[in-house]
N, C-alpha and C positions, 0 to 999 in steps of 0.2 A: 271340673277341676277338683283335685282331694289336697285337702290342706287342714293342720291343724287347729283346733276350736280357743287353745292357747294366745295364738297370735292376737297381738294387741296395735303394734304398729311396727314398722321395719325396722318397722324400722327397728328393721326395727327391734335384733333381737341377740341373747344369750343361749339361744335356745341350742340343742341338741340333737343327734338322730342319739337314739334310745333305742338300747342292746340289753333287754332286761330279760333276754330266755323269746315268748311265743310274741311277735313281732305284728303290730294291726293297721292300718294305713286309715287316721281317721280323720274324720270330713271339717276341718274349720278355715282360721283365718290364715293359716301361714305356710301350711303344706309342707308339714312334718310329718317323720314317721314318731311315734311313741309308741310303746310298749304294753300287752295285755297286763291290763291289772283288773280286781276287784274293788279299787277304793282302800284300799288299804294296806299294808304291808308287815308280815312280823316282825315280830322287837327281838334284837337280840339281848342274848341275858348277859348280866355285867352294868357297871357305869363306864361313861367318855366325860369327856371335858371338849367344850367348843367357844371359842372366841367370833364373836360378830362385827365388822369393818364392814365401813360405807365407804365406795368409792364411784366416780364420776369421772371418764375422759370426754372432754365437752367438743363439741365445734362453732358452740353459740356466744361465747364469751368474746367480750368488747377485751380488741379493739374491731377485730377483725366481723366479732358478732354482734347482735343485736343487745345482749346483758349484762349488766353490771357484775351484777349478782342475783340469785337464784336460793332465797334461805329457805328451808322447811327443818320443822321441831316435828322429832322424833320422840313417841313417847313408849313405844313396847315393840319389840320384834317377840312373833311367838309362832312356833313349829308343832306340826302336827303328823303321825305316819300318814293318816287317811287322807289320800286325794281328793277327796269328795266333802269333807268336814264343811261345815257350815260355821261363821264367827260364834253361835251361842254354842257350837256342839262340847262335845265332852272330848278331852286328850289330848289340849293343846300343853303345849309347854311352854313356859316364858323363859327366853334366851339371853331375856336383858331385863332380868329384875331387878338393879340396880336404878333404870329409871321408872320401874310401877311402885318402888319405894320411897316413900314420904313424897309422892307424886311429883317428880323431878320429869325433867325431858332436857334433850342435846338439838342445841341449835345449829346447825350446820349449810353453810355457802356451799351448795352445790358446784359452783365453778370457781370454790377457792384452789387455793395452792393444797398440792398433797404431799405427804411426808416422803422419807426416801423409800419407803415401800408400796407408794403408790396409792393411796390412803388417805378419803380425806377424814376420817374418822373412827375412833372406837366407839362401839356401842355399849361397851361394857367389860368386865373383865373376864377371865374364863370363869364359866359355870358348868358343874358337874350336871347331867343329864344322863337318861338313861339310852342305851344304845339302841341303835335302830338305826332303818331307814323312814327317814322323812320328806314324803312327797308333798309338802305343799308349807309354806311361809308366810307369814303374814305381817306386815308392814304400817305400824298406824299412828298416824299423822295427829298432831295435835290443833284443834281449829283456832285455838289462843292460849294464848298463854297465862290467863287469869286465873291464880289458883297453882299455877305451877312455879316449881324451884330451876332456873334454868342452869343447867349443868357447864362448867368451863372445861371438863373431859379433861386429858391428859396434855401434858407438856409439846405431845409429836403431834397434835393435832391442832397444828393454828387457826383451822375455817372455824373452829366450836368458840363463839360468845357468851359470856357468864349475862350480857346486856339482850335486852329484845330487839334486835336488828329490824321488828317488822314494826315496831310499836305507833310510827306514825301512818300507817296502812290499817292500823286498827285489828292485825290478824297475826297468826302466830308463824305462817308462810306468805313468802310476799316475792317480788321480781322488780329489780331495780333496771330498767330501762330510759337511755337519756336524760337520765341524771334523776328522775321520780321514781319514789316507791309504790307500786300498788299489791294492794292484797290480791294473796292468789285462792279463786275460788274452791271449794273444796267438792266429791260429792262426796253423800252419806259414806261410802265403804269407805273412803279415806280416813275415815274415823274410828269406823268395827272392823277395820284391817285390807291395806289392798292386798290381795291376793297373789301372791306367787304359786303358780301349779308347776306341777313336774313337768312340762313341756317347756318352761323358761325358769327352768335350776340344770346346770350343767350335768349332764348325767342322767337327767330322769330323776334322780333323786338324792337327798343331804345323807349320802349314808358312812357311821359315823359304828366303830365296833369298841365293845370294850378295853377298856383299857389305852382308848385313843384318846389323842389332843387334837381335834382341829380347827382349822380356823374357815370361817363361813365368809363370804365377803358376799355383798349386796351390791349390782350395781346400777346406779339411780341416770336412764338415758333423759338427762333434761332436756335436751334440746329437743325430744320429742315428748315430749309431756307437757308443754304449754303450748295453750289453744288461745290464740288472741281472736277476741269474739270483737263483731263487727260494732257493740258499744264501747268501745277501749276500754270494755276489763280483758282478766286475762284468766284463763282455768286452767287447773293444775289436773290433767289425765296420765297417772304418771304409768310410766314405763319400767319396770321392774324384771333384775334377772337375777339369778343366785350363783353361786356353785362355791365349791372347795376351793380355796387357793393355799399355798404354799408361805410357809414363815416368811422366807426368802421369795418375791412375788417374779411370777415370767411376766416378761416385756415383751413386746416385737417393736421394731426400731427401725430405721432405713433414712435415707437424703435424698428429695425430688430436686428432678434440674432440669432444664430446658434442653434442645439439640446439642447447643454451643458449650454445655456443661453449666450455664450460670443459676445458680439457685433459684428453686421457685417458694416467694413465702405465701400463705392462706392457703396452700393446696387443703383439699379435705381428702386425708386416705382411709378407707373404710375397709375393714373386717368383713369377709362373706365367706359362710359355707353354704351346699347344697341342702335345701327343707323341699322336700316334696318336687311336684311336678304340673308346667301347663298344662291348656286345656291338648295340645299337640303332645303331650306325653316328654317336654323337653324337660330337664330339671332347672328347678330356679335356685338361685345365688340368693339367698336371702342377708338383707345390713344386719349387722351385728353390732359392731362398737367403731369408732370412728374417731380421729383426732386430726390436728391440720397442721400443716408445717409452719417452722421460725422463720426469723430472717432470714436465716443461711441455710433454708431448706430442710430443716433436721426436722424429725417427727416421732417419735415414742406413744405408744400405747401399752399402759398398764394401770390394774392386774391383767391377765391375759387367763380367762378361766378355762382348764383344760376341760374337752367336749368327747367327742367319739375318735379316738387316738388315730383311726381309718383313716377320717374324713377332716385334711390340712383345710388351712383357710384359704383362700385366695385374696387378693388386694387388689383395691379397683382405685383409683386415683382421679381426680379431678381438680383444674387447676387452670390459673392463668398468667401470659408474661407480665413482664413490667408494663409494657404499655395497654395492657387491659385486656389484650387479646384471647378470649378461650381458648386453651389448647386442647388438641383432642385426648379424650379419657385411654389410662391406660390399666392394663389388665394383667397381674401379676400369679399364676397359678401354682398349687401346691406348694403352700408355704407350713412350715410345720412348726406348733408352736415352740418357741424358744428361740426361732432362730433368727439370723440377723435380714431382711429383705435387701441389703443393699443399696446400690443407689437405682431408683426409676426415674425415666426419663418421657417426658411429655413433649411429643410434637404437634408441631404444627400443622396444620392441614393446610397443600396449596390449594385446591381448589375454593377452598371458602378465603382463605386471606388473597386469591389472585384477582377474585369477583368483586370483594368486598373496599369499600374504603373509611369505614370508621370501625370500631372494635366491637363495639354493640353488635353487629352481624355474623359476629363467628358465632353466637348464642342464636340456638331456635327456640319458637316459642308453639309451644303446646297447650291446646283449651280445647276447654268442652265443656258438660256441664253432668252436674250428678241428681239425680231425683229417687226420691223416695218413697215409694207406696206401701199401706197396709193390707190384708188381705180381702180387704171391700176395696180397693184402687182408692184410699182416700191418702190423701196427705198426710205422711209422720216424719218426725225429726229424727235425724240420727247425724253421725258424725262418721266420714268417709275418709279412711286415711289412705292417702294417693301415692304410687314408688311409679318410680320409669324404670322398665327394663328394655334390656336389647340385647338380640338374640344374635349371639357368635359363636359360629359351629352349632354343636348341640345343645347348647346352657344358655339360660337365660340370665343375666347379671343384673344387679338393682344398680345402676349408675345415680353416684351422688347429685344431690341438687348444690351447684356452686351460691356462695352468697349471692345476693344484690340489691340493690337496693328499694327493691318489693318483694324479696326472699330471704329468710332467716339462714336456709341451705340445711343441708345434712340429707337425711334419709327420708327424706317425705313431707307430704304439706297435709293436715289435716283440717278439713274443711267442713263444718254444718249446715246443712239442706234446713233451709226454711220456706211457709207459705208464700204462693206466688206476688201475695201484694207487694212482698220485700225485694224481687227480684228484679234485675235487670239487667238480658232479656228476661221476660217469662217461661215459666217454667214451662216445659214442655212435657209431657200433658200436664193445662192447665190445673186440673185434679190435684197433682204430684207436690209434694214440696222440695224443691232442689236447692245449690248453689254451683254457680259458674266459678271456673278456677282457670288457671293461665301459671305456667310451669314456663320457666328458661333453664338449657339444658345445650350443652356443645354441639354444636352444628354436626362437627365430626366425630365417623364410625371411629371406633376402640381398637385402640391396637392390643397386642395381646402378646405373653410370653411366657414360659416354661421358668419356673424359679429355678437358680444356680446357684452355687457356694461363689462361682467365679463371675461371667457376663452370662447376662438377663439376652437373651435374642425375641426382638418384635418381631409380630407379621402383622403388617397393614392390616386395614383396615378391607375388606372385598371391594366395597363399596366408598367412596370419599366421605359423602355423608350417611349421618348415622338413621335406621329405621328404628324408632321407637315404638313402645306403645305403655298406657297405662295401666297399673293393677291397682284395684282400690277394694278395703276390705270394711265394713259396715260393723258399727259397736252403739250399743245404746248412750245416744247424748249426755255427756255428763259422767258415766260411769268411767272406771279403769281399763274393766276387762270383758263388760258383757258382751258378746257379739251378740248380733241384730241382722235380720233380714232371711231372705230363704232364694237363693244362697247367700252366704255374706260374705264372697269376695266374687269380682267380676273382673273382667280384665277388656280393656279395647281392642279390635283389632291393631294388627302389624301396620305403623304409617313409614315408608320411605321417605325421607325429605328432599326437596327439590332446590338445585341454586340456583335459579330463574320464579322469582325475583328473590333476589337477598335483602331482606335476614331471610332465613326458612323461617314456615310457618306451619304447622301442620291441626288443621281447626275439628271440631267435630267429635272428637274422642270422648264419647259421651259415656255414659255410664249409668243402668239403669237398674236399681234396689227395690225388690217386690217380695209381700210378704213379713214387711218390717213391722217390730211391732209401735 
């Protein structure tokens, strides 16, 4: 399979296809195209001015999610042209010296409330820089806030606290879940800068010409950057994307509803374009951003970062009625940004609700187990971030994970393989250090439709229920963005699900990581 070395989780992504002139197809986690380069890019001559915004469309926020709140202290955003830059190299530039001055940082609730442009934060004010393009961003977290002046940021930005929101966690980022704060663990890069490369900045790359104003937006995918580890702490692997956004920010917007028209609220509607291809040559829909519906069914996402103008997004839907039932995912195609989706509609599937008599069985559930070897076949740790796709027509689609109540939901479940004395079952081979994982997912295949200014037309589903399989892509324990393994992403085979006996179940969808380091 050829996929980008960028990809971090699905979930997982901002990512782009990149149209930068001689075109390379290379080998990582997310199975993107990017662009030949050198490592580095020329400056144009002249200054620009760029403003820096953090924003966050969540699916994880209480009530419907697992958290309260979600704070992390911000203490330098810094840009560099070179791809390849290392955090001691030479050429970065700092975007937000306002907080590396008199050692200030912006505390910010990832799943607070955002301004009317979409925004849960300034980072700073415009600062003059010199022009270029800049492939690669860096992002760095402050481990406490001992020593630091906490910023209250401007009037439009209500999530920013002048108070240390984490201070009885003891850390300067924390997650408030079920009413407790716990500090969120850090690793090192989080601190010498997580990483944004040109494969997750809109475009390939921050490019910025004299005489210009623009504004940068960050966007921070929490719901998949916390790793609840099997001690009940929690670590912070974030997710990070870039790109240009507009004064005036694009939204994409639309209303889920049932057959009968009645609103569906918690739906999760999720952003995907095509990054790469399986191992069958099909292309995959990879997650991008994702938000979930109100009461009355309504749903907005924004900023909306423009990508490869070519290539719309499509919108995958996931959702359930009133009375708890999964309905089957639905699949909205060529959507262009700006515009409005409409209303989607989610059915019901009769063969799972005609079999079935409690609500829990219109959900399948999908296990297996992931192990990981080094290049002696011994046991090493790593962390395996897991999407379900399913293949309609020629595309492969990452269907959402709906909440539940042993699922946070959204774009993926990231899981860490540990030694076999931890496990149970055992690790197979015992050598290996794995973890067992168990995914619930719509019984029913995707209907699917052709996007319209006027009516959206479905075509069923071929099959009643849905054939899935997993794709799971391997990153060193602890880190943001290192991928790990040889190869580091694998994928299970195709499982059709059966409704004899209901719930579906489809077991075995193993997954096996060699070569790690």
């Amino acid at each position: 399979m050829t996929h980008s070395p960028s990809r971090l989780r699905s979930s997982r992504l901002w990512q782009s296809i990149l149209v930068l002139g001689c075109l390379i197809l290379l080998t990582g986690v997310t199975g993107i195209i990017v662009a030949c380069s050198s490592g580095s890019a020329a400056t144009a001559s002249g200054m620009a001015q760029v403003h820096v915004t953090l924003s966050d469309p969540a699916t994880c926020a209480a009530p419907d999610g697992p958290y309260s709140a979600v704070w992390v202290t911000v203490s330098d955003v810094q840009a560099n042209i070179s791809s390849t830059a290392g955090a001691t190299d030479s050429g970065w530039t700092d975007l937000t010296p306002n907080l590396t001055k008199n050692n200030q940082a912006i505390q910010v609730n990832l799943l607070g409330e955002a301004n009317n442009q979409c925004f849960l934060a300034s980072l700073g004010d415009n600062l003059e820089l010199q022009a270029g393009s800049y492939q690669q961003i860096r992002l760095i977290l402050a481990p406490t806030t001992a020593g630091l002046t906490l910023s209250t940021g401007s009037a439009t930005d209500p999530a920013i606290s002048a108070t240390d929101m984490c201070q009885s966690a003891g850390s300067a980022n924390c997650v408030v879940a079920n009413g407790t704060t716990y500090p969120l663990q850090l690793s090192s890069e989080a601190q010498t800068g997580i990483k944004i490369p040109s494969g997750q900045i809109a475009g390939g790359a921050f490019n910025i010409s004299a005489g210009q104003t623009e504004d940068l937006n960050i966007d921070f995918n929490t719901c998949s950057s916390i790793v609840q580890e099997g001690n009940g702490k929690f670590r912070l692997k974030p997710v990070l994307h870039a790109g240009e956004v507009g004064t005036t920010s694009v939204s994409m917007n639309g209303k889920v509803v049932d057959a009968n028209g009645n609103p569906i609220a918690g739906a999760i509607v999720a952003l995907e374009q095509p990054m790469g291809t399986d191992a069958n040559g099909n292309p995959v829909d990879r997650f991008l951003v994702a938000a979930t519906t109100a009461s009355d069914g309504t749903w907005v996402i924004c900023p909306v970062m423009q990508g490869d103008p070519t290539k719309p997004y499509d919108v995958v839907v996931t959702g359930s009625d009133s009375t708890g039932i999964a309905l089957a995912p639905t699949i909205v195609t060529g959507v262009s940004v700006g515009s409005t989706v409409g209303t989607v509609t989610l059915n019901a599937s009769a063969s799972v609700l005609a079999a079935t008599g409690t609500p829990t069985n219109s959900l399948a559930t999908l296990s297996g187990q992931v192990t990981s070897v080094n290049a002696s076949s011994a046991g090493t740790v790593i962390d395996a971030d897991l999407t379900v796709l399913e293949t309609i027509g020629s595309m492969d689609y990452t269907i959402p994970i709906p909440m539940t109540t042993t699922q946070t939901g959204g774009a993926d479940l990231i899981v860490t393989t540990a030694p076999n004395t931890n496990q149970n079952p055992a690790c197979n081979p015992t050598s290996a250090d794995c973890a067992n994982y168990a995914l619930q997912l719509p019984a029913s295949g995707a209907y699917i439709g052709a996007w319209s200014s006027s009516t959206i037309t479905y075509t069923p589903p071929a099959n009643p229920l849905a054939t899935y399989f997993v794709d799971g892509n391997a990153t060193v324990s602890g880190s943001s963005s290192s991928i790990d393994c040889t190869p580091s992403e694998q994928m299970t085979a195709a499982t059709a699900l059966t409704s004899t006996p209901l719930p579906s179940t489809a077991t075995g969808l193993d997954l096996a990581f060699t070569g790690c380091q």
